[in-house]
N, C-alpha and C positions, 0 to 999 in steps of 0.2 A: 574521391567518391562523393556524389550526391547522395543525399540520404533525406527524404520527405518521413518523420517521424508523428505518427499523427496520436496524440494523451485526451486523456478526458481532463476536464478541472473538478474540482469536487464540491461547489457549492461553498469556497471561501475557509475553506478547515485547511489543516495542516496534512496533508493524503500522504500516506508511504508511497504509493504509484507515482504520483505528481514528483514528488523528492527523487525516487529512482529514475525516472525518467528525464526530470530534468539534472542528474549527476549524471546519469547516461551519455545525453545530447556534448554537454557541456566537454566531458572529458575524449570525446572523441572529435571537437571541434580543434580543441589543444593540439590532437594529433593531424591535424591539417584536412580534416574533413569537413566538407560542407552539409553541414545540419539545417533543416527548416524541423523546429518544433513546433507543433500547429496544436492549439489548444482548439477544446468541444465543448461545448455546453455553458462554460463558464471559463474564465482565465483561471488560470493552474497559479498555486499557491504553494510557495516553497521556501524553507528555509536558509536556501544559499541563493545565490544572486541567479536572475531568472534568464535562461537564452531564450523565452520562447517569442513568437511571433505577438506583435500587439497589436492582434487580428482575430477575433473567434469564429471558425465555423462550427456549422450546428448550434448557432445560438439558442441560449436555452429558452428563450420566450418565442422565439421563432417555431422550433421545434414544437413548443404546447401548445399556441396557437395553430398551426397547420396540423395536429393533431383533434382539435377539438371541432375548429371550423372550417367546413372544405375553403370559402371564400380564402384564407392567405394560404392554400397551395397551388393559387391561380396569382397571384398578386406579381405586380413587377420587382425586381432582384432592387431596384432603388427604395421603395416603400420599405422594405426588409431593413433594410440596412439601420435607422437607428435602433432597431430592437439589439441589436449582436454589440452596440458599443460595451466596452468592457467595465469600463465606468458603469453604468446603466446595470449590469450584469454583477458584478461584484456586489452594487449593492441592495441589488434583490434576493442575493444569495445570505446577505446577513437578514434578512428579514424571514427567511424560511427554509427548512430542511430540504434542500431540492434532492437530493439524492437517497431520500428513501426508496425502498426497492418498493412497498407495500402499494405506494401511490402511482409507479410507474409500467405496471400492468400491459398496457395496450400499446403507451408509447415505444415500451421496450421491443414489442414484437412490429410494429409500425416501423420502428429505425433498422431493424434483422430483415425486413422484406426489402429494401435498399431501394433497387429502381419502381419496385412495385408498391411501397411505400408510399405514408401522407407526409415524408418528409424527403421526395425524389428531389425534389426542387434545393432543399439543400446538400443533398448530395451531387447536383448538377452545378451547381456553384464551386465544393471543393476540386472536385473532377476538371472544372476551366479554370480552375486556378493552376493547380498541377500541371496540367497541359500545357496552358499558353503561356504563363508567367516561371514557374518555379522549373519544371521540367526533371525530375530527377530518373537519377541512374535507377533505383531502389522503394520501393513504398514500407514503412512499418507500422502497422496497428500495434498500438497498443494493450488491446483486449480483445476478445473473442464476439464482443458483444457488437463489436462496429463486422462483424463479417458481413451486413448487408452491404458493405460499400466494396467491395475486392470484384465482383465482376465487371462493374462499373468501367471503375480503377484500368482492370488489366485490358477491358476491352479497346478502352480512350488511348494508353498509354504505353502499352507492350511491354511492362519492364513487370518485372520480378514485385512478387508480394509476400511478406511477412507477417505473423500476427503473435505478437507475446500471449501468454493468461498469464493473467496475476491474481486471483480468487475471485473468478466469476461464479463459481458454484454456490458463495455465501452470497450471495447477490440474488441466483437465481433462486436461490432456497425462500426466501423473505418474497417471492412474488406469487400470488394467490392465484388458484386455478382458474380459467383454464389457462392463465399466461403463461406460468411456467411450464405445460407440457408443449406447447405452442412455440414457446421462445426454444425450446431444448433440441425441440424436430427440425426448425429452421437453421439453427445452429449447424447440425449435425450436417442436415445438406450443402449448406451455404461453404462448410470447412472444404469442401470438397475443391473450392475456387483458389485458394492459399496455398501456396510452392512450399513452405516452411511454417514451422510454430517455433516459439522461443519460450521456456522455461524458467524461474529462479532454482528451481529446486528439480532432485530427480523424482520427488513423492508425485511434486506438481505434473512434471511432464508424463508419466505413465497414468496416473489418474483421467487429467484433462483425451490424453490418446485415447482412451476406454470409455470415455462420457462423447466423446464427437465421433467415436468411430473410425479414429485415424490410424492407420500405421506406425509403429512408437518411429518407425526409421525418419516418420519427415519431424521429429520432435527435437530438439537442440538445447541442453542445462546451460546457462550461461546464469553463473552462479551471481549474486546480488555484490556490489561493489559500492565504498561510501567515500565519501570525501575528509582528507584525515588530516587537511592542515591544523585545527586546532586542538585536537585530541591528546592531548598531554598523559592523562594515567592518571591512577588514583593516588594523591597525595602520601608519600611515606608517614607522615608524621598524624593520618588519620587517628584518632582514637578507638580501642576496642568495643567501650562501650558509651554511649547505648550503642547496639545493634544495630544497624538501619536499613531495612528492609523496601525497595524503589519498586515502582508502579510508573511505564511510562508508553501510555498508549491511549487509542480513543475509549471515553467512561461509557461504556457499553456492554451488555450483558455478554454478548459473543465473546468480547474481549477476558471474560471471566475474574473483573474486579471482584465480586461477590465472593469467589473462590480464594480468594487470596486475603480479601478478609477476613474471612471463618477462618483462613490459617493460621493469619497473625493472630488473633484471636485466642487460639487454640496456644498457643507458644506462649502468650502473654502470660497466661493460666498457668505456665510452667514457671514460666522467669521470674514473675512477680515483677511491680509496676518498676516503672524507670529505667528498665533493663531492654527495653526495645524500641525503635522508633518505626512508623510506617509514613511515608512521602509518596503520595499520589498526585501527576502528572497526566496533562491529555485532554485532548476535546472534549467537549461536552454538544453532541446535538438536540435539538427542542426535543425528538422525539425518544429520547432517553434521560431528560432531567427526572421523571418520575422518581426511574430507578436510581440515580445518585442520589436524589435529596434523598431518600431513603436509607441507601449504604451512610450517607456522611451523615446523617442525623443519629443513627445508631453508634456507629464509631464516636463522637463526640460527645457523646451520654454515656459511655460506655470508658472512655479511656481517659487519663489524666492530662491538663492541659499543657500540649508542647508535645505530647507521645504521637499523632497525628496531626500530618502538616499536609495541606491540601494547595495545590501551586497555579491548579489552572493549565492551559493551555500555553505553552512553552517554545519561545524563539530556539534561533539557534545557540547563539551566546549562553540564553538560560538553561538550556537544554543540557550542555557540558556541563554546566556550571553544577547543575542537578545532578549528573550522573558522578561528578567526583566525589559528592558528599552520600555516596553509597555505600555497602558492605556486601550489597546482593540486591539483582534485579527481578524479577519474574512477573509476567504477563500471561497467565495460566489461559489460553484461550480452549474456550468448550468447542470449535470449530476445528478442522482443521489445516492449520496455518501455511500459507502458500508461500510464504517471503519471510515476514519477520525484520523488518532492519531492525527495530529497537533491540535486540540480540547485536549485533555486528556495533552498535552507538554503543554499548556498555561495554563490551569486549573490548574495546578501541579505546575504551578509558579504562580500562583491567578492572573492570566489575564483573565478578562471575555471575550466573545465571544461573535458575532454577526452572526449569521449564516441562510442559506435561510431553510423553513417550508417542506424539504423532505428528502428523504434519510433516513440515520440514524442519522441524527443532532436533531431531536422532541426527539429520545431516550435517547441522551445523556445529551440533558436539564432536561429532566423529572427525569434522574435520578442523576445529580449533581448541579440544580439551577444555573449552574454556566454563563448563557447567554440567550440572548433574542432570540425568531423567527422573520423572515421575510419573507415578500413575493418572492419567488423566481424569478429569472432573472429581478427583478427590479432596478434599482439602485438609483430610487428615494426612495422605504422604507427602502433598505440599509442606504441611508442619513438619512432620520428619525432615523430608529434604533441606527445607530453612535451616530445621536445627541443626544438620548434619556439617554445615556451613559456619553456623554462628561458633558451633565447640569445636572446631579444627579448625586453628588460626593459620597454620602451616596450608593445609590443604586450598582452603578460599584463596591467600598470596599466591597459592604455585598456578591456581586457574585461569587467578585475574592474569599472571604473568606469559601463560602462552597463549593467553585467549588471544590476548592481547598480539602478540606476538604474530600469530595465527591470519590474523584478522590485517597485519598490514602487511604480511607476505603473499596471503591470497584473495582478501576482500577488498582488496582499493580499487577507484573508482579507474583506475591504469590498466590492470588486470582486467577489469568487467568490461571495457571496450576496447581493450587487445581482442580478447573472448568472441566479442559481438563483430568486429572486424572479420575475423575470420570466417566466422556464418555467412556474413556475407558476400564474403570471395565464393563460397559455394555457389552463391546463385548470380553472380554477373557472370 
């Protein structure tokens, strides 16, 4: 099978999509399939070793430029061309938040008009690529948000088109009117061009069917899947105490750090000092340092030194390395949650989980035991749930142990493109 896999990059961070998609590509190359991962915008940035193409369409300065000024969507395809280097691109992406939704208004609805768009021209360059060079059995978007490009696609190419969601809605939510009722209409029409959608979650796939209008029959769960060679478990000879209580996600309000603070917090209050610790992990974008210097300037005025440990943004290595020295993980998101790998990364290292009652976190319980619900946006049952954990030493072992368990019988990245494989026998 050919398979044209088309990701977004995310402006030089560590992206669960970018991760999932290239464990996606990767584990079904293994299985003797031919993969082109075709990064957008930016090169994809990932914690395990990268299969993608060292090639970007839709470069992202390309794209703002022919956005802003009609002059470069007349321009020759060779004048374009050092804007898209990845070098050049990587590190304009350290210099600026390129993937805020707030700022991306027009270009968002500009890229959904596809041929009719001020960025046709780079979608005429993917489209000759595909065709004359690469040629696949298969096309798959990786988000909803590229549906400008699928009539293109199918009219050049004849073959079968795909298009995952993986939390466009928190995307579209952060873009200010009139975009977002703009981008949501062209959406809704545009899906109408796409033979299948693909899923992580089943919250996800009936949600996204009822926001585009789709029929849930063309929707397909193909549950999230992770790469498990070095996931060892939580260390038997951990100590009970302190407590330690993980944070590992982007530091962003969506992500509900703030919620998980006022919990630990709140627990502190019971324990009395020494008896807990908090480890926060995860991106940090310019357009959310506000909000953490804020959280970490209170926490560190607030708690004793060594009770809060603050990590940064975190490799792969470090990343395990973090989750063994756990007792309980939780990433209380105010949104609700489309995927979740940092769920399946703790699981896989039998760290149970605390997570709020929406999203896709009911699914993942249900289907790995491996953590308790709560009330969302609360952070007083957050503190109950923690604490529910910290006094049943019995209970947190038996979670970590089938989360765990759970998680390499049905989450491996084996599983996730057997899964994906099969979707697509359907449509050749």
């Amino acid at each position: 099978m050919r398979i044209a896999y088309i990701s977004t990059g995310a402006g030089g961070m560590y992206c669960g999509t970018c991760i999932h998609d290239n464990t996606l590509a990767a584990a079904l190359i293994r299985k003797g399939h031919e993969v082109a991962l075709i990064p957008t915008y930016t090169p994809m940035r990932t914690d395990e070793t990268s299969v993608s193409l060292d090639r970007i369409f839709y470069g992202g300065i390309n794209v703002y430029l022919q956005e802003k000024y009609a002059f470069f969507r007349h321009t020759p395809w060779i004048i374009d061309r050092p804007f898209s280097s990845p070098r050049l691109l990587n590190w304009l992406s350290k210099m600026a938040s390129t993937t805020d939704a707030r700022d991306l208004g027009a270009l968002t609805v500009s890229v959904l008009k596809g041929e009719h768009g001020h960025q046709r021209k780079e979608l005429e360059k993917l489209v000759t690529w595909l065709k004359e060079s690469y040629k696949p059995d298969l096309v798959h978007l990786n988000i909803s948000m590229f549906l400008g490009m699928v009539r293109e696609i199918k009219n050049e190419l004849d073959v079968p088109v795909l298009c995952s969601v993986q939390g466009e809605d928190l995307f579209l939510e952060e873009l200010g009117e009139p975009f977002r009722s703009q981008a949501s209409d062209i959406m809704r029409e545009r899906a109408n061009d796409v033979d299948g959608f693909v899923a992580t979650s089943r919250y996800y796939a009936d949600f996204m069917a009822d926001f585009l209008n789709v029929p849930p029959e063309k929707f397909h769960v193909v549950m999230l899947g992770i790469k498990l060679d070095d996931y060892i478990g939580m260390p038997n000879s951990k100590p009970e105490s302190p407590f330690v209580i993980g944070y590992l996600a982007r530091l962003a309000p969506e992500k509900g750090l703030h919620l998980l603070v006022d919990a630990y917090k709140k627990l502190r209050q019971k324990t009395g000092a020494g008896k807990l610790k908090l480890r926060v992990a995860g991106y940090l974008s310019k357009k959310d340092e506000a909000y953490y210097s804020k959280i970490r300037q209170q926490l560190l005025e607030e708690s004793q030194a060594g009770d809060v440990e603050f990590y940064g943004e975190v490799d792969r290595a470090q990343k395990v390395n973090f989750l063994s020295g756990l007792h309980v993980l939780s990433v209380p998101t105010v949104y609700r949650e489309s995927k979740g790998l940092f769920v399946l990364e703790a699981l896989a290292n039998g760290v149970p989980i605390v997570q709020p009652r929406h999203g896709a976190f009911p699914e993942f319980i249900e289907a790995t035991g491996g953590g308790i619900l709560v009330e969302p946006q609360s952070s007083d049952a957050l503190a109950d749930g923690l604490e529910q954990l910290m006094n049943d030493h019995g209970q947190r072992e038996e979670m970590g142990r089938i989360g765990k368990e759970a998680v390499r019988r049905y989450f491996s990245d084996q599983v996730m493109a057997d899964a994906m494989v099969e979707v697509y026998k359907q449509y050749l």
